[in-house]
N, C-alpha and C positions, 0 to 999 in steps of 0.2 A: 629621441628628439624632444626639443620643448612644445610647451606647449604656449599657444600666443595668443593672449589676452590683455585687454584694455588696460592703459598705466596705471592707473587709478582704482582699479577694482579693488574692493577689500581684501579677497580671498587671496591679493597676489601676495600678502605678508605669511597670510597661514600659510601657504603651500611653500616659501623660500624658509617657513620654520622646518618645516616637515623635511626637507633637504629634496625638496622638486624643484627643477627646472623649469621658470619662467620665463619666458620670454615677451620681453613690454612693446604694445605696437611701432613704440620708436626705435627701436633696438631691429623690429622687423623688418620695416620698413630702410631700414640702413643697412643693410645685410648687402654684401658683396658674394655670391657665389659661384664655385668652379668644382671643378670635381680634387679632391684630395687624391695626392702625390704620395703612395706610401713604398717603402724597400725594404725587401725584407730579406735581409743578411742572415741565408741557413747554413749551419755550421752541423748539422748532422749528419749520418751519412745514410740513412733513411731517406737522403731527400724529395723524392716523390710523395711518401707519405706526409714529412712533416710540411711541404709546400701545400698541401689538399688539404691538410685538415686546419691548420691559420687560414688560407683561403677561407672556407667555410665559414670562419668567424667573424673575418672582417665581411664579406658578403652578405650574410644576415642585418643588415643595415638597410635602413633608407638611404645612404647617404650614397655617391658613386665615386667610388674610387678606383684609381688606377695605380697597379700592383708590378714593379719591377722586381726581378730574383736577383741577388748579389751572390759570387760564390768567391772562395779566396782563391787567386793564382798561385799561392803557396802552396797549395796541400794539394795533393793526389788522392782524385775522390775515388774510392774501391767498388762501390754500391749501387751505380747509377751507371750510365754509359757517357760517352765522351759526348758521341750524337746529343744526347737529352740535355746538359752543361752547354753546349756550341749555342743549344738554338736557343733555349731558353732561359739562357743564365745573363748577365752581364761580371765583367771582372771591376776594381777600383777604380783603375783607369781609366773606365771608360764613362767610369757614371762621377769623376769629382770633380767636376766643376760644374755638376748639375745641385738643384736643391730640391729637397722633400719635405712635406709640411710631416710627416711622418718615417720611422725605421726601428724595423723590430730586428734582434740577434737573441737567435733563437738557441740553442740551449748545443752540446758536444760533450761526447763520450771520452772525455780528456782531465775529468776531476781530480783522478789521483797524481797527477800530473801537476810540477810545478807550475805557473804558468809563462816564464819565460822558455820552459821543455816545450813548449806546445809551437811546432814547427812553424804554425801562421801567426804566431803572436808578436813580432814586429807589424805587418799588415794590418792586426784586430786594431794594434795602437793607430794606425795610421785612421784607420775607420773611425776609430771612436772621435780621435781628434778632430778629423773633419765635420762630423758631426754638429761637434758645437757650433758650426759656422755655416752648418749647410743643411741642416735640420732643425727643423721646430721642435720634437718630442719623441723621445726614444724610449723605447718599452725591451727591456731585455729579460730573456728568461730562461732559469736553471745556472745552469753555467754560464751564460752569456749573462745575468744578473751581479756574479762572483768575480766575473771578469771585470765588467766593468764597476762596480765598485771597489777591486784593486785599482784600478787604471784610474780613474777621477779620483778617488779619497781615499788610495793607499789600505786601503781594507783588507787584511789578505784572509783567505780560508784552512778551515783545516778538516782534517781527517774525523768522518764518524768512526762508531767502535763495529759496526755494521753500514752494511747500504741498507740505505732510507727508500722504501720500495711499499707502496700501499696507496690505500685514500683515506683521510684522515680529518678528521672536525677543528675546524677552526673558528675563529670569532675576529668580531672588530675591535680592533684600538684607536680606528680615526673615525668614529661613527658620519660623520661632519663631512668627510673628504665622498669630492661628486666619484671619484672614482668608483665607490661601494653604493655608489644609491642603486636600491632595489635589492641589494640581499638582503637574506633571513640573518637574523641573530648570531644563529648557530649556522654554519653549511659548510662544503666536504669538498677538499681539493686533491688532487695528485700529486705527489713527491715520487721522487725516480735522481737518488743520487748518493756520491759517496761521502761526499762534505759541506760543508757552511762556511758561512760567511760569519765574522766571528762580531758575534748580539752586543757584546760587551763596548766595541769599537764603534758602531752603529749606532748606540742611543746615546753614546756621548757626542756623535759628532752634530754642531747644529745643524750644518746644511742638511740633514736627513731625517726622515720621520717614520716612524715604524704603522702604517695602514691596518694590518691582519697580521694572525698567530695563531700558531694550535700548541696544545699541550708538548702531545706528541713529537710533531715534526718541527716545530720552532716556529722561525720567522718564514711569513708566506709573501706578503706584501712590504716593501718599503721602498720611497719615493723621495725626490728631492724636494724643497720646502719651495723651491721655484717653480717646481711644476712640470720641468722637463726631461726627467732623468727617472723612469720607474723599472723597479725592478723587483720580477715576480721571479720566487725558488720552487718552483713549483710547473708543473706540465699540464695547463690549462686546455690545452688543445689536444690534449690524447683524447684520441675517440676509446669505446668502449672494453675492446679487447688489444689495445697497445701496450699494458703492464702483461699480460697472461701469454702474448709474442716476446716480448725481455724476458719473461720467468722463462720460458721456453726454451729460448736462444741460449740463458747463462747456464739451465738442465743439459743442455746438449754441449756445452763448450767444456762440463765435468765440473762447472762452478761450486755445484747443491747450494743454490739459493735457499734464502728465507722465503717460505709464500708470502706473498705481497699483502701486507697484512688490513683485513678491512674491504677485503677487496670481491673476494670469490666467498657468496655464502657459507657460509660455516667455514670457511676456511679450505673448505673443500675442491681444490684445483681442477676437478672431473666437471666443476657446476658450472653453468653461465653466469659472468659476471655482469651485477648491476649499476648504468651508469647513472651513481648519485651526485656528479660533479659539472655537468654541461651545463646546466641554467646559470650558475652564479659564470664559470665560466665564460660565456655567450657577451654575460654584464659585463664582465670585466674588458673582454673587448670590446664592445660597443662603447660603454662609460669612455676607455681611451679615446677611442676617436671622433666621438661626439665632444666634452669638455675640454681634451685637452689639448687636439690635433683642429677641429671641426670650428670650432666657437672663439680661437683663439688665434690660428695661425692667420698669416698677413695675404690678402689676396695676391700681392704681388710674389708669387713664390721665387721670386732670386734674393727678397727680404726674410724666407727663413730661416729662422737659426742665430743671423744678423741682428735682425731687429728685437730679438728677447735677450741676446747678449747687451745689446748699446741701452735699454732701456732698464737692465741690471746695474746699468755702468762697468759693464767690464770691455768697454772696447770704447 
């Protein structure tokens, strides 16, 4: 959250150098608020776990939000029961002609997968599309990152020579973007996949901007140059022991995984692993929905998504 101080104060230059959050008493004083409208489109089939642990991150907030589940009508979920989807899901239908100042699409075990193969992938397009019209700010991640940057800019991915399975050091490219205020320099995020989004296509295109990189695992962060459209490759939200359950699961399915490299001290799968990834994490969600959901979307929520479109000029 900002912090709110007098217009005129000196220190409000240093601290807008520094890439803090200020907020000027006129600015305060003019604030319209409600609680933030977020949906969160899970495409895994974990989904008890993956709704608990995004829960947890948007929740760690001051801010109060109200949290609807989307699920596809197209797919037949295996992992869940039909009961736990009845009660607490909604389908497309029932939520599109409603608006969300915020929607996340969260990541599926469907990479090596063309993605018109991907049985819900008529639907995903239906989602994304309404999106622009019906959401203020979209955060997609892993797969749902891949996805929708095929689907908006024609991006398509391709195959690693191995799955990308570890935690792994990264750094900033957009030092500037409010998104990264408050990471360290250097800090460690989670990869969990079998392909990319392909780098080359990405920095040529201008609507996009490359945020965070690692050596290792490539591109972490990149984001639309509007503001509305971010997409993390990366599994920010896995709690501590979610890679050493996949090492697990692909041991037992007769895969012989790579150990997850980075992950289990010394490499050692017997040890508990340490989670060196949750604080930047934590940021990276709050940063969303405080800049670019919180401090931006229109209080009249039937104007989001509309009103960042027509003031683009594209409507």
């Amino acid at each position: 959250m900002p912090i709110r101080i007098p217009d005129a104060l000196p220190a409000t230059t240093a601290l807008e150098r520094e890439n803090i959050f200020v907020m000027t008493e006129y600015r305060a004083l003019h604030q319209d608020i409600r609680p933030l409208r977020v949906l969160i489109l899970n495409l895994m089939p974990t989904k008890i776990a993956t709704e608990t642990q995004i829960m947890r991150k948007l929740s760690n907030t001051p801010l109060q939000i109200e949290v609807e589940l989307l699920r596809t009508r197209t797919h037949d979920a295996k992992n869940v029961s039909e009961d736990h989807l009845e009660t607490f899901y909604r389908t497309f239908e029932e939520v599109e002609h409603e608006h969300f100042d915020g929607l996340i699409i969260t990541g599926a075990p469907v990479e090596q997968l063309d993605f018109e193969e991907v049985d819900y992938w008529p639907e995903l397009q239906r989602i994304m599309d309404w999106s622009l019209e019906n959401v203020h700010s979209t955060l997609h991640i892993c797969w749902g990152a891949q996805a929708g940057l095929y689907h908006h800019y024609g991006i398509g991915k391709r195959e690693l020579p191995a799955k990308l399975s570890g935690v792994y050091e990264h750094r900033l490219v957009k030092r500037s973007s409010p998104l990264v205020r408050g990471f360290d320099d250097r800090f460690y995020a989670v990869h969990s996949r079998y392909t990319e989004s392909c780098r080359e296509v990405i920095e040529a295109c201008s609507d996009l901007e490359v945020v965070a990189e690692s050596d290792e695992a490539g591109l972490y962060i990149v984001k639309s140059t509007d503001s509305r459209q971010f997409f993390v490759f990366g599994h920010p939200e896995y709690d501590a022991d979610t890679l050493r359950l996949e090492y697990e699961r692909d041991l037992g399915r007769g895969i012989n995984p790579d150990v997850p490299a980075h992950y289990f001290p010394d490499d050692d799968p017997s040890r508990e692993p340490l989670n060196v990834w949750c604080s930047q994490a934590q940021l990276l969600y709050t940063n969303w929905l405080n800049y670019y959901v919180y401090q931006t979307t229109p209080y009249d929520i039937r104007l989001a998504g509309r009103l960042a479109r027509r003031r683009a000029g594209l409507v």
